[in-house]
N, C-alpha and C positions, 0 to 999 in steps of 0.2 A: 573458528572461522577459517573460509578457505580466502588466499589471496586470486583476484579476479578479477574482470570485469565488473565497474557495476552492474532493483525493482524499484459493433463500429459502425453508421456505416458509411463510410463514402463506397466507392466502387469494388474497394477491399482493404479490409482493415490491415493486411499484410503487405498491402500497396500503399498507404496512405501517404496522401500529399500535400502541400501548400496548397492545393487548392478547398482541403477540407476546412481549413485553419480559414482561412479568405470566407466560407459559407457559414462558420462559425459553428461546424459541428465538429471540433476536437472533441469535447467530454463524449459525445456518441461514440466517436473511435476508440479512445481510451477506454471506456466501459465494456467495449464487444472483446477488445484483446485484453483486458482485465482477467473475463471471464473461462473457467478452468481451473484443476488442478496441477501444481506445480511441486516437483519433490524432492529434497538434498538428496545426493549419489549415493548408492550402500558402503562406495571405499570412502563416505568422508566420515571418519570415525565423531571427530566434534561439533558433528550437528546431525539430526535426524526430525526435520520437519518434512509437513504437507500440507502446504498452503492451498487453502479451497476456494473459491471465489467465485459465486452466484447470482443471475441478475434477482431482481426483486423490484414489486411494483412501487414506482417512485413515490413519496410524501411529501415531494415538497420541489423546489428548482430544480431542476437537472434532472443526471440519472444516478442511480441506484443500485448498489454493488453491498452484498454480505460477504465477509471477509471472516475467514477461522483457519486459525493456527493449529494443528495437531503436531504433537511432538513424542518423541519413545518410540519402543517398540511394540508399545499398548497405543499406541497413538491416540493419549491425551489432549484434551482440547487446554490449551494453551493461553488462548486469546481468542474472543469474537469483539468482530467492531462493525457497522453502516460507515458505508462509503459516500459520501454525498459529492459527486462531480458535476460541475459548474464552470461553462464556458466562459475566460476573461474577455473583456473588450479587444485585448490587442490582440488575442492568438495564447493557446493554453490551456491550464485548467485547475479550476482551484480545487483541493477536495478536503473537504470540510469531514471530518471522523469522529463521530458517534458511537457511545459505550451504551451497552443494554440494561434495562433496570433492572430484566431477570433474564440473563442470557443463557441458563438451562433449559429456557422456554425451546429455545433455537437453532439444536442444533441441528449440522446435517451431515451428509456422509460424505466423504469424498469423490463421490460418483453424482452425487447431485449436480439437477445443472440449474435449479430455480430452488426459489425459498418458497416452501408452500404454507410457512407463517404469515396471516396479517399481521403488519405492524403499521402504527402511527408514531407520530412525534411525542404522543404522553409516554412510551415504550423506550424512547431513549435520551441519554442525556450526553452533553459534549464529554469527550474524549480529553480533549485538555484544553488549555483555555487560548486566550487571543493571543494572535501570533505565530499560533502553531500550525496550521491549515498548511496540508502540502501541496508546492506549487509544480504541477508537469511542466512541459515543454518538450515541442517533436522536434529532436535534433538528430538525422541521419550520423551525422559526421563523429558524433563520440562512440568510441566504443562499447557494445553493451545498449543501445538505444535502439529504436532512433525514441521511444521514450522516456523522459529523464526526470525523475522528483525529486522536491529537497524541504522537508522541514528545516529552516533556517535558524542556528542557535544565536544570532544576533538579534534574531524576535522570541523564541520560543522560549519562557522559561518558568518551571513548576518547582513549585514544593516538594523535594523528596522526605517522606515520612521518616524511612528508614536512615537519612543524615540527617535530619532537620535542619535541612538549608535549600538554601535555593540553586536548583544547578538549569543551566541551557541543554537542550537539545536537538541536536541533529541527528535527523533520518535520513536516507539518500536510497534509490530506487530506479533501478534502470527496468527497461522490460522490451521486448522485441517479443514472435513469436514463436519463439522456441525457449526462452530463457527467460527467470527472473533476478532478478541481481538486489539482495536487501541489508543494510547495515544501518543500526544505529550506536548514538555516542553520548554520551552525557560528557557535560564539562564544569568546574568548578566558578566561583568569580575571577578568579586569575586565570584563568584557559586550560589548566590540568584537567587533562583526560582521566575521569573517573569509571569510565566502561566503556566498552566498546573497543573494537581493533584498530591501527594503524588507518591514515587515508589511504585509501584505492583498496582497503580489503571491504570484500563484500561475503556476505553468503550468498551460495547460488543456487537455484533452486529451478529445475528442466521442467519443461512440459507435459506431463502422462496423456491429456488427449488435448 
């Protein structure tokens, strides 16, 4: 990992304001600048992602975002996940993350800019369980924002296979649009950090278009 920063439409997603938060389209903003490929530097030796991110026709509240990880120099798919973004009451947005039942079905190329899979609800299943839903928030003032996410490991916590116990986890995700800012952490029942880097390191990950 590199140490860093921490990973529409009102008028412009690159402008976005309190006043979109007030008409209660955060999740439309969040989704327009979601959308894009983003890429680790070639001088960072310890990571080599390309993060894809597609709109796709909504199934259900909100809006709708495909989300794949490619990693290597073969750029292996890594990870695919549904982004389900959903406006809170107060200002925000919840996003709720969906795993594929057969996500071979799905993939796409990094030049994509739409998913031209149908997909329904029978097609996916949650990501991980209650409590884990990442929560944005438009905060100009942090660095690394003005978008800010947090799976919270005071809510969030799974079954690791591979320890057979139970650990919390924290995700954390800044995004503006030029850059994406991603790390996550597992922690034990006593709060030992079990993966993941130090606070305030992120991987970072640039915008290609």
């Amino acid at each position: 990992m590199r140490a860093g920063l921490s990973l529409s439409v009102c008028a412009s997603f690159l402008l976005a304001t309190p006043a979109c938060a007030q008409d209660n389209r955060d999740a439309e903003s969040l989704a327009a600048l979601m959308i894009g490929t983003h890429q680790t530097a070639p001088d960072d030796p310890n990571n080599d992602f390309v993060d894809t991110r597609v709109s796709m026709t909504p199934i259900g509240p909100g809006h709708w975002v495909y989300y794949q990880l490619n990693t290597g120099a073969d750029r292996t798919v890594y990870r695919q996940r549904v982004l389900q973004l959903t406006d809170k009451p107060e200002g925000g947005v919840v996003q709720t993350t969906w795993s594929l039942k057969e996500p071979q079905q799905v993939v796409v190329e990094p030049s994509a800019s739409a998913l031209t899979v149908d997909l329904t609800m029978e097609d996916l299943v949650p990501a991980l369980g209650e409590g884990c839903d990442q929560h944005w928030r438009y905060d100009e003032a942090l660095e690394g924002g003005p978008w800010v996410g947090l799976v919270d490991p005071a809510t969030c916590t799974i079954f690791s296979q591979g320890r057979q116990d139970q650990i919390a986890i924290k995700a954390e995700a800044r995004l503006n649009a030029e850059t994406l800012y991603q790390t996550e952490k597992g922690f034990d029942a006593e709060g030992n950090l079990l993966f993941g880097g130090p606070e305030g390191e992120f991987i970072i990950l640039n915008r290609q278009d």
